[in-house]
C-alpha positions in Angstrom: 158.9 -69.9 27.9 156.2 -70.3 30.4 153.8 -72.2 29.9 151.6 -72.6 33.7 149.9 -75.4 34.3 148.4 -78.2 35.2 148.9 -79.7 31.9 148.0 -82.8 30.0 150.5 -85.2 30.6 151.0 -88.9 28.9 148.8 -91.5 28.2 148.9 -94.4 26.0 148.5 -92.3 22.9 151.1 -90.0 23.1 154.0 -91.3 25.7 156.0 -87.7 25.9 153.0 -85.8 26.7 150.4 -83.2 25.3 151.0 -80.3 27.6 148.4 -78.4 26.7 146.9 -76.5 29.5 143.7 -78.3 31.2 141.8 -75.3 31.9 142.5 -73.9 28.0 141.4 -76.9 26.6 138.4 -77.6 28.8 137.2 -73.8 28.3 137.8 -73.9 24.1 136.1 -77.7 24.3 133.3 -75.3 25.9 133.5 -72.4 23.5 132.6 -74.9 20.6 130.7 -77.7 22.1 127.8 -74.9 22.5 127.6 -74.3 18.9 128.2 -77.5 17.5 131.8 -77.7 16.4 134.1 -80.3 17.4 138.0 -80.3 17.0 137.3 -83.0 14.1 134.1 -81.4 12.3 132.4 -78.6 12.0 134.9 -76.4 12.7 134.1 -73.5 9.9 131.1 -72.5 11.6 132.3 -71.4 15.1 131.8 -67.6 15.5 134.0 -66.1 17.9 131.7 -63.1 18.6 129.0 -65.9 19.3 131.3 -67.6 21.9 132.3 -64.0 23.5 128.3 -63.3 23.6 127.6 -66.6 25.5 130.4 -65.5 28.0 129.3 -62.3 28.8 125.2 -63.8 29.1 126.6 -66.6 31.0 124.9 -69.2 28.9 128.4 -70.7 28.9 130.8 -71.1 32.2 134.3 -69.3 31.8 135.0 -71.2 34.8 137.9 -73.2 33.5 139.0 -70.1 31.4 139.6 -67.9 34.5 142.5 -69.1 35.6 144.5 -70.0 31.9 143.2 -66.2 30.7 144.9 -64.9 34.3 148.4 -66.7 33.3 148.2 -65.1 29.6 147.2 -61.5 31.0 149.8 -61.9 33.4 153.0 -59.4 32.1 155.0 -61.7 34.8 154.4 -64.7 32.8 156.1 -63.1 29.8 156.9 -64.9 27.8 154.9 -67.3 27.9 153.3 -70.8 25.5 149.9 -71.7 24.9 149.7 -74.9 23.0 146.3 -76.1 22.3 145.2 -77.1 18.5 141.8 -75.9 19.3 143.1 -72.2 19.5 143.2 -72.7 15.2 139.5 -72.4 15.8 138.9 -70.7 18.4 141.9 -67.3 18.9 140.0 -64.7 18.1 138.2 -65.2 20.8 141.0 -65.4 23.1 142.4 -62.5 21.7 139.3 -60.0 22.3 140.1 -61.0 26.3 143.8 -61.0 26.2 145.5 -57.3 27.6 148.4 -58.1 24.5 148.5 -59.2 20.9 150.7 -62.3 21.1 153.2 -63.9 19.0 151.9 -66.7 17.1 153.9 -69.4 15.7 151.9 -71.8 13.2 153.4 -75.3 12.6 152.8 -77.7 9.6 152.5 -81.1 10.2 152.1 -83.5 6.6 148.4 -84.8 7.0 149.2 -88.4 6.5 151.3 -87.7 10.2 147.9 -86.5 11.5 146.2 -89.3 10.8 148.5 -92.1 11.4 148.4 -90.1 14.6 144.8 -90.2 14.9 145.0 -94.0 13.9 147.0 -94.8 16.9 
């Protein structure tokens, strides 16, 4: 799978890596920061036809989307990865931009590993 980049790499709290796409990240931090929400709270009150509105008025940037929506419209790219635990909150407005319905695979992981995670 492809998966573009630049991505995140290590740092001291996770020593193999995120790689998660930059732009992705930075442009769903943006999505959500506007209406409140937060990867930790808030997150049942995002409205992804809110966050598509503020992108077409502008009163959000899609700068850092622009080029991570290019690489997922892209039929070269195919197939390709998006990792990003933000896109629980905020794919359906990914999806209203994206030329293709993609496949989505949803992993588990036990709580307690979240936030012994979280601890560290």
């Amino acid at each position: 799978y492809k998966v573009g980049g630049p991505l995140i790499g290590a740092s001291f709290d996770n020593e193999k890596g995120f790689y998660e796409r930059i732009d992705i990240v930075l442009q769903n931090d943006e999505f959500m920061n506007k209406q409140g929400v937060y990867w930790s709270s808030n997150v049942i009150n995002y409205d992804y036809e809110k966050a598509l509105a503020d992108k077409e008025t502008k009163t959000i940037t899609f700068d850092h989307g622009k080029p991570g929506l290019a690489f997922l419209n892209n039929p070269s790219n195919a197939p390709w990865l998006q990792k990003d635990p933000r896109m629980c909150i905020t794919l359906k407005t990914w999806l209203k931009l994206m030329n293709n319905a993609p496949a989505v695979v949803f992993t588990y992981r036990h709580p307690l590993e979240v936030a012994m995670s979280l601890k560290k």
